[in-house]
C-alpha positions in Angstrom: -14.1 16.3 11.3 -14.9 13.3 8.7 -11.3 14.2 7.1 -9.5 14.1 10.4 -10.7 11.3 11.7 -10.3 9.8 8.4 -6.7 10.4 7.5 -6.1 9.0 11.3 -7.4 6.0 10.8 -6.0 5.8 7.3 -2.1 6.9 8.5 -2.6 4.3 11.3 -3.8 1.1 9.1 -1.0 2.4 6.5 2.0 2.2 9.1 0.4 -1.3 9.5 0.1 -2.4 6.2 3.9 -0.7 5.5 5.2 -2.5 8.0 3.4 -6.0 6.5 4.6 -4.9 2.8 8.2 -3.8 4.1 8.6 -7.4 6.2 7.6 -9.6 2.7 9.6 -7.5 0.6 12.9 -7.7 2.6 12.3 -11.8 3.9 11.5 -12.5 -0.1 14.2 -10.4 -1.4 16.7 -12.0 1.7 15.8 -15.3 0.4 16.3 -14.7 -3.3 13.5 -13.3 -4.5 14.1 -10.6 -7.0 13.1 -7.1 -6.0 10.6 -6.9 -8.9 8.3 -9.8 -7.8 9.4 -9.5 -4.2 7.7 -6.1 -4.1 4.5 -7.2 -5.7 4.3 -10.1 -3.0 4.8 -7.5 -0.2 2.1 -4.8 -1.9 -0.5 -7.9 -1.9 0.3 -8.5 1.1 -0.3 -5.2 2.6 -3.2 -4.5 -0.1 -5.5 -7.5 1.1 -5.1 -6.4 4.6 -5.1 -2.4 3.8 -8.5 -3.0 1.8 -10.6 -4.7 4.4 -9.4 -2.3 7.3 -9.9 0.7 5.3 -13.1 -0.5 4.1 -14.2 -1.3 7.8 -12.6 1.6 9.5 -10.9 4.7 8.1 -14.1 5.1 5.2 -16.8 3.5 6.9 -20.0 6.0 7.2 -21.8 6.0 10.4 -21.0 2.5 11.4 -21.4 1.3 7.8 -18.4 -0.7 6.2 -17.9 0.5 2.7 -16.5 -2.9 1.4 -17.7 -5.0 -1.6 -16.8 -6.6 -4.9 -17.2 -3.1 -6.9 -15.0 -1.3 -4.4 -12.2 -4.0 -4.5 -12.7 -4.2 -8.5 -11.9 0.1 -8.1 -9.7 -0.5 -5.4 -7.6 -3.2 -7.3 -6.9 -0.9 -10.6 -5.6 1.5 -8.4 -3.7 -1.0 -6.8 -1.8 -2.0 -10.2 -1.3 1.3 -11.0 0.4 1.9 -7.8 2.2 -1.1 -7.5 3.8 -0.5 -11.3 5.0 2.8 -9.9 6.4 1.5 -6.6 8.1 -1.3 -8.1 9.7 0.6 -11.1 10.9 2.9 -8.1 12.5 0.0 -6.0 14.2 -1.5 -9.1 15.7 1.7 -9.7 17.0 1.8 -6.7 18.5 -1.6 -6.5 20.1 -1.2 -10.0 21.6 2.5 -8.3 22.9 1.3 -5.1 22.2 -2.3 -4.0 19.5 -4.3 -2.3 20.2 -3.2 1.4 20.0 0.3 0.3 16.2 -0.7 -1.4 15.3 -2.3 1.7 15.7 1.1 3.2 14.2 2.9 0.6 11.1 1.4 0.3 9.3 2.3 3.0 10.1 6.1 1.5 8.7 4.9 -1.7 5.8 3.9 -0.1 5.4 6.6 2.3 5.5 9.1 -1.2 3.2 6.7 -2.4 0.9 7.5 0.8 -0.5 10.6 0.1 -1.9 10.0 -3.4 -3.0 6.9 -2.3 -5.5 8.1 0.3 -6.7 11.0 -1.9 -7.6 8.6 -5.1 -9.0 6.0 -2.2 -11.1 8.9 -0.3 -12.5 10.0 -4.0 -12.3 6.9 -6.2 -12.7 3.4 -4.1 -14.6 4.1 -0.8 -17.1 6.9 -1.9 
C-alpha cells in the first residue's frame, strides 16, 4: 500500500514540478537564454519545490516529514546527476531540430527521467 500511495503522491508533485521546470525553461529560452543554462534554471526551479513536497508528502512516514540538511545534501547529488543527463538530452535536441521542437521534448525527457528518479529518491534520499 506504502508504494501506491507513494508513487501517487510522487506522479502528482512531479506533474507539478514538470510543469514549473517546463514554464522556466521555455520563458528563459523565449527570452534568450540558451537551452543549456535555461534548463538548469527550470530543474532548480522544479527541484526546490519537488524536494520539500516530496519530503512532506509522497515519503513522509506516519505523519513524519522526512526532510533535512542530509537528505537535501543526498537529494542534491542526485539532482546534478540528473540534471547533466537531462540537459545533455535537451541540447541534443535543439542542435537536431530547433528550440520549438526542445520545448516539446522536454517534458518527454523529463517524463523518462521520472521513473529513475523516484526509484533512486524512494531508496537513496527519503529512506
Amino acid at each position: 500500500m506504502t508504494l501506491l500511495r507513494q508513487g501517487s503522491a510522487y506522479i502528482v508533485i512531479g506533474l507539478v514540478q514538470l510543469l514549473l521546470d517546463w514554464l522556466v525553461f521555455v520563458g528563459s529560452t523565449a527570452l534568450g537564454l540558451p537551452v543549456a543554462p535555461a534548463n538548469i534554471v527550470g530543474r532548480l526551479a522544479g527541484m526546490l519545490l519537488g524536494f520539500w513536497l516530496n519530503g512532506r508528502y509522497t515519503f513522509a512516514a506516519a505523519g513524519q516529514q522526512r526532510l533535512g540538511w542530509k537528505r537535501f545534501a543526498r537529494f542534491f547529488l542526485l539532482w546534478i546527476l540528473l540534471t547533466a543527463a537531462s540537459t545533455l538530452l535537451v541540447t541534443a535536441v535543439d542542435h537536431a531540430v530547433g528550440l520549438q521542437y526542445t520545448w516539446l521534448a522536454k517534458p518527454l525527457v523529463e517524463g523518462g527521467l521520472a521513473l529513475v528518479t523516484f526509484v533512486l529518491l524512494r531508496h537513496v534520499v527519503y529512506r
